[in-house]
N, C-alpha and C positions, 0 to 999 in steps of 0.2 A: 755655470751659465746664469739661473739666476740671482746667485751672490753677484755676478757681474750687474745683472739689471739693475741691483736693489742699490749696489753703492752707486751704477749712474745715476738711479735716483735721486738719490741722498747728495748727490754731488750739484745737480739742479736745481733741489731745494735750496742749498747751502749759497751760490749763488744768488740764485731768486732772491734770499735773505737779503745779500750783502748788496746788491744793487737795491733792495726798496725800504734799507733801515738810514741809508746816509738822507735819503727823500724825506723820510720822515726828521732826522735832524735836523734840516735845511729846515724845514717848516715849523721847528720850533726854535729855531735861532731867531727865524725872521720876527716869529712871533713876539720873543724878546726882545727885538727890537723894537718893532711895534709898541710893544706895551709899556717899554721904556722912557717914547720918545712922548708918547700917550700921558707917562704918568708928570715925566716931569714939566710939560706944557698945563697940566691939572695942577699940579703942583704951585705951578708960579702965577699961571693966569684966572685960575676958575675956582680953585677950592673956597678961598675968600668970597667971591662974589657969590657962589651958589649956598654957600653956609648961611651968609648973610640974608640973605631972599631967603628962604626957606625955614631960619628958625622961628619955630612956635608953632609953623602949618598944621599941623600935625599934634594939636595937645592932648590927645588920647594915644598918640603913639606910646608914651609913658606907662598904660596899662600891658603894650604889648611884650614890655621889658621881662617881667617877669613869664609870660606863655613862650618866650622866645629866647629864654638868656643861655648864654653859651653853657651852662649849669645842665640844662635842664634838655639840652640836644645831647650834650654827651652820655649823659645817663640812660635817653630812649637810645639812643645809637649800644650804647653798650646792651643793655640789657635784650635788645633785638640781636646783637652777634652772639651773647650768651645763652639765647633761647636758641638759635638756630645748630650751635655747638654742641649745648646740650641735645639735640634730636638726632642731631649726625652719631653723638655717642650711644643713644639708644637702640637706635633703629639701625645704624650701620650704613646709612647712606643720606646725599641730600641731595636735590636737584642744580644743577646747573645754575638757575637765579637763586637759589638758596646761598650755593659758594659766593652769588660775587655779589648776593647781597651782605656776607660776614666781610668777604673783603673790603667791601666801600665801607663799612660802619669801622672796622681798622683802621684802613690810611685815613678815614678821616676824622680819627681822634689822634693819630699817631702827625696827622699834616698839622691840628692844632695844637697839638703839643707842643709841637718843634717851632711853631710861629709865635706861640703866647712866651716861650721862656727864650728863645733866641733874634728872632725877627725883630721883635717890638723892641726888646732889648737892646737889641746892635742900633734902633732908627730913631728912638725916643721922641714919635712926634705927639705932640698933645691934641687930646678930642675937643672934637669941634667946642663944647659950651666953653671947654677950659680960652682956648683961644679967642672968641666970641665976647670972653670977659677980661682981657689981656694978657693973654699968656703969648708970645711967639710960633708964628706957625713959622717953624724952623726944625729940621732935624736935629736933633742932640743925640750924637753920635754916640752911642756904649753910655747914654745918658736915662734911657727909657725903663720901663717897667711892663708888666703885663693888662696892666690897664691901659700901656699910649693906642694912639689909634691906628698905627700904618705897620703892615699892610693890616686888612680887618679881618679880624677873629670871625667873627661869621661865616662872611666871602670864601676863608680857608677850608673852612668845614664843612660849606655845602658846595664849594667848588669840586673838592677833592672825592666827597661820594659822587657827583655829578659825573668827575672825570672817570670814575672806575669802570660806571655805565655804559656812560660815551665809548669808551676802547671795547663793550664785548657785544653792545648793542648799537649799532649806528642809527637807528629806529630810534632814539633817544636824545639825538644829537638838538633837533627844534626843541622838544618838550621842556629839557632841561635846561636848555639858552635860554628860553622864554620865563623859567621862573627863577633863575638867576639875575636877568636881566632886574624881572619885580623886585627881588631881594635887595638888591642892591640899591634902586629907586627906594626903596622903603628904609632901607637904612639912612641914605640922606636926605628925607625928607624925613625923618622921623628924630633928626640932627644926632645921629651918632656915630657918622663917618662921613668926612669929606671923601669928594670924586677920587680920589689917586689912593687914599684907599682900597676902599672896592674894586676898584683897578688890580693896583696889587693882589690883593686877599685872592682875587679872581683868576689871575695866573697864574699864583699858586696854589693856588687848590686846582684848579682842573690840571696842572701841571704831577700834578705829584699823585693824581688820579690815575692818567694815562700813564705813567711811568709805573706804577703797581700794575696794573693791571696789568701792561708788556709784559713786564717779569715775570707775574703769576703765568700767562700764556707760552713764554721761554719758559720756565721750569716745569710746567704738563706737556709739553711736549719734549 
């Protein structure tokens, strides 16, 4: 009788699943779309003009290069998942924000890893000064490096902690918009990523956030 209960349970849940995980697809398809339709109208109508206005605004943005270089987040990101690792193996336990603070410091050296050696590489667009000084603001397909600008190194790595939040704490969802939003304004006024950039960078990283963090919560339960 109650093995009956528990698998009708289990059969409700499983359910429940399968009706509110296609919901959640839907919402990131559209968003793809969205951000699609977003980047390449950035792309063609705005990057230029906003690069333009905007360079030099910002001539102490130059010192924030180095308090801010993607170098130098990966390191604090890492050594905060190595210290929290390290405690879990001492003590035998961590708290709940401890886990998904190791996991957002992962996906989001693991999102820019995969963006700095794949990404920029497959889109090869060049940063804003280089185009500014004649270089083609055009994609160069399988032409790019780890320094082109699209989608931005940044964007990916604070998207993607941002996204890991987002999926365990809904309480986080303002906070975190709001200082990606900054980020992102600071990136192009600080002339190191056009609009469709940070665009990009932005999708995926909070993309590749929620998509860890789902998993981590399918595989605990």
């Amino acid at each position: 009788m109650f093995q009956g209960v528990g698998s009708s349970r289990r059969q409700d849940a499983n359910e429940s699943e399968r009706k509110t995980l296609p919901v959640a697809y839907r919402v990131w398809l559209l968003s793809l779309l969205i951000c699609t339709l977003a980047i390449a109208a950035a792309f063609r109508y705005f990057d230029l003009a906003i690069a333009t206005r905007v360079y030099g605004i910002l001539p102490s943005a130059k010192s924030l290069a180095t308090g801010f270089a993607s170098a130098f987040l990966l390191g604090v990101e890492t050594a905060i998942a190595l210290a929290l690792i390290l405690f879990r193996i001492v003590r035998g336990y961590l708290s709940p924000l401890g886990r998904v603070t190791v996991l957002a410091c992962l996906t989001s050296i693991c999102a820019y890893a995969i963006n700095d050696s794949t990404l920029k590489l497959l889109f090869g667009v060049p940063v804003p000064a280089a185009v500014l000084h004649g270089a083609q603001h055009v994609f160069h397909l399988l032409g790019g490096s780890s320094r082109s600008s699209f989608p931005s190194g940044h964007m990916v790595l604070a998207g993607s902690f941002a996204g890991v939040f987002m999926r365990f704490y809904r309480n986080t969802i303002v906070p975190f918009s709001t200082l990606l939003l900054i980020a992102a304004a600071l990136l192009i006024l600080g002339d190191w990523h056009f609009l469709s950039d940070v665009i990009a960078g932005t999708f995926v990283g909070v993309s590749a956030g929620l998509l860890a963090g789902e998993l981590w919560l399918i595989h605990a339960s």
